[in-house]
C-alpha positions in Angstrom: 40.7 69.1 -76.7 37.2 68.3 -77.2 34.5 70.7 -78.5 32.2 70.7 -75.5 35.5 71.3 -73.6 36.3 74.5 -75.7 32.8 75.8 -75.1 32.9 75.5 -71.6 36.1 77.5 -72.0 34.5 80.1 -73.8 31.9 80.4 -71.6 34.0 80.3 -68.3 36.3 82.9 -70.0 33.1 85.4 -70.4 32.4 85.5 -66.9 34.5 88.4 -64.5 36.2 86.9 -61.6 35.7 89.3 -58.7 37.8 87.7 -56.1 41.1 85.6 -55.5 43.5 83.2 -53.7 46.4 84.8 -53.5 47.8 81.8 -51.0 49.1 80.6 -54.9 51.2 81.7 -56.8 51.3 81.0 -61.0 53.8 78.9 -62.6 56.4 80.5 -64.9 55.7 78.3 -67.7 52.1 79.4 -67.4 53.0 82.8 -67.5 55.4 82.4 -70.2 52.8 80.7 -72.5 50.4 83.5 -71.6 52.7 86.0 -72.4 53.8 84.0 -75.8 49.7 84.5 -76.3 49.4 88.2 -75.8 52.7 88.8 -77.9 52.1 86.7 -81.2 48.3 86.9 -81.3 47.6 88.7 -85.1 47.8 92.9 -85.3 47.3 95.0 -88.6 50.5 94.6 -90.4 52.0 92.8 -87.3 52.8 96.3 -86.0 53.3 96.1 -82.4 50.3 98.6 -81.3 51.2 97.8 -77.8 53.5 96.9 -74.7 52.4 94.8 -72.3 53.2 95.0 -69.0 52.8 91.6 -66.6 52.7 92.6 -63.3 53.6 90.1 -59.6 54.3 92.1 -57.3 51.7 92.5 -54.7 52.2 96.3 -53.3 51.9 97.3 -56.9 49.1 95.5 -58.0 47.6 96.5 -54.7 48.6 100.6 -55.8 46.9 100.3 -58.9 43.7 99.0 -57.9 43.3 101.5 -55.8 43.0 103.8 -58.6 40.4 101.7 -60.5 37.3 103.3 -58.5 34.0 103.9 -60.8 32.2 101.1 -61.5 28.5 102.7 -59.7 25.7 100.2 -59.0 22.5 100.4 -57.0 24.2 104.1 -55.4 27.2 102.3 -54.1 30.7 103.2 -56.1 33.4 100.7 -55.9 36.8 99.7 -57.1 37.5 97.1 -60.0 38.7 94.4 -57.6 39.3 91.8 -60.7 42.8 94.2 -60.9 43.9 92.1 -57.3 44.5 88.9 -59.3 47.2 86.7 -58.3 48.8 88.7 -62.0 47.9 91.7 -63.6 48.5 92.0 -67.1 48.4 95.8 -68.3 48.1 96.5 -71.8 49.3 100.1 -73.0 49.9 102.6 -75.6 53.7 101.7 -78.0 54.1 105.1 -79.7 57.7 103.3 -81.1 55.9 101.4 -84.0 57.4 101.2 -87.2 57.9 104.2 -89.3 56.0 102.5 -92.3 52.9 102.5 -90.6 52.9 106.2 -90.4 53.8 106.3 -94.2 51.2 103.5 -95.0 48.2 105.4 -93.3 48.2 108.2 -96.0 48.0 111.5 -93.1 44.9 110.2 -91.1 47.1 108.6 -88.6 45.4 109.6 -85.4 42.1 107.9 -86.7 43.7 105.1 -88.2 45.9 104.6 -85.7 43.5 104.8 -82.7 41.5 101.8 -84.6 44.1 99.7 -85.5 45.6 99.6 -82.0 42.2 99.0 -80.3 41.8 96.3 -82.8 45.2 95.0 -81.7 44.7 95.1 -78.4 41.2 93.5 -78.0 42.8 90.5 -80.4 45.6 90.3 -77.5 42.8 90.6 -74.7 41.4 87.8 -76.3 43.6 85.4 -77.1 45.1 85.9 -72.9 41.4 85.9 -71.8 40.8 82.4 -73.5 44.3 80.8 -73.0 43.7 81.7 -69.2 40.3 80.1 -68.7 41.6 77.0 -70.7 44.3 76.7 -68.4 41.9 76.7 -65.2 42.5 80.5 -64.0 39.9 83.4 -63.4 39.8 86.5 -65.7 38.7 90.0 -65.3 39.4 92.8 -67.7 39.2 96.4 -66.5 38.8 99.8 -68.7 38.0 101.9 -66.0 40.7 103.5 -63.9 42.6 106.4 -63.4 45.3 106.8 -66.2 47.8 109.2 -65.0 48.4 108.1 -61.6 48.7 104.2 -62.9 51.8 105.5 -65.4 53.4 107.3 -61.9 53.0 104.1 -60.4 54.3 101.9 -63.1 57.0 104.6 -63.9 55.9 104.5 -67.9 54.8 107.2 -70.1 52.7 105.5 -72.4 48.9 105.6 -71.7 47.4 102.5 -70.3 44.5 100.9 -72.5 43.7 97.7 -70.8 44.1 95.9 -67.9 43.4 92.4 -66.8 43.8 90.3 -63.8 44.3 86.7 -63.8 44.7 84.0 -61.4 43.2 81.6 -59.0 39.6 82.0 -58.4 39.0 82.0 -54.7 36.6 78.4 -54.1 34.6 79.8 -50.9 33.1 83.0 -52.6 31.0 83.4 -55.4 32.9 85.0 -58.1 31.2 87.8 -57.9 31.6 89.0 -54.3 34.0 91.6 -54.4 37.4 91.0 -52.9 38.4 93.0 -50.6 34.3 94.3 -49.8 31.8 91.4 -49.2 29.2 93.1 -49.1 29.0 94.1 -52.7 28.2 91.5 -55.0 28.8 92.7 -58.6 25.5 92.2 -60.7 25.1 89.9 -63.2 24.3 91.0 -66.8 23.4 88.5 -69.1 24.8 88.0 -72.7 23.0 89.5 -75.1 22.6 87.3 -77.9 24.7 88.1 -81.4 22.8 88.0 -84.9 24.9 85.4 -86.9 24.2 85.6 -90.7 25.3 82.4 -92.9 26.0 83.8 -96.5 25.7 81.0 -98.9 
């Protein structure tokens, strides 16, 4: 892959995709390799801070976006509707890591722990968010949602941390339109620009 190719890649992988076509359905090689990504991606230690949760099935994904209502903008309150992806990928708490770890974080676990699994799980965010956009899908990661009544519906126990939906953009709306509400159209914020320091 070229380098101009893996910018664009970047940069398609930083914006949200609102809206999808769910007439397509992903292949399970690409869903495979995505998973591979999400799994194998670098954590402290290579503890395994987190379960991930790859989600299909329509009336679920359709359940748990209805329990994604918060994002506020210009008085108007709306669901996250990058959660109706053609997938939904749902990253949440493993409480079954190994029994090292506990020893290795010297009593501050809670702390420590909370870090190191955010760390873990941003990595994993990452590395699915940029696979993703380099194999042609939409992205959307959501943080805002209702936690308890997404672990009835998933039939888990462990807290949800992340969610993101992935799939084929929908070509007749802008990305930003919401899905299932066109007459909200998500705002756009621009990047901020990062300070880069070269140390020589």
């Amino acid at each position: 892959m070229q380098l101009d190719q893996i910018k664009k890649a970047v940069i398609k992988s930083q914006h949200c995709q609102r809206n999808w076509d769910l007439s397509k359905s992903m292949p399970t090689e690409d869903l495979d390799a995505l998973i591979f990504a999400a799994t194998n991606c670098p954590s402290k230690q290579n503890v395994s801070f987190y379960k991930l949760h790859v989600i299909t099935n329509r009336e679920i994904i359709e359940k748990v976006h209805e329990q994604t209502s918060g994002f506020s903008y210009d008085g108007k309150t709306i669901t996250n509707s990058q959660t109706l992806a053609n997938t939904l990928f749902v990253f949440t708490e493993n409480n079954g890591y190994g029994q090292w770890y506990k020893q290795a974080v010297h009593g501050d676990e809670s702390s420590t722990l909370e870090r190191d699994r955010h760390m873990a799980v941003g990595i994993a965010a990452g590395y699915l968010n940029l696979l993703a956009s380099m194999m042609g899908y939409g992205t959307g990661c959501c943080a805002c949602f209702a936690n308890e009544p997404i672990k009835q519906i998933l039939d888990i126990d462990s807290n949800v941390v992340l969610m993101m939906g992935i799939g084929y953009s929908d070509s007749n709306r802008n990305r930003r339109i919401h899905h299932t509400d066109s007459t909200f159209v998500f705002p756009t914020i621009p990047k901020e620009p990062i300070q880069v320091t070269f140390i020589k």
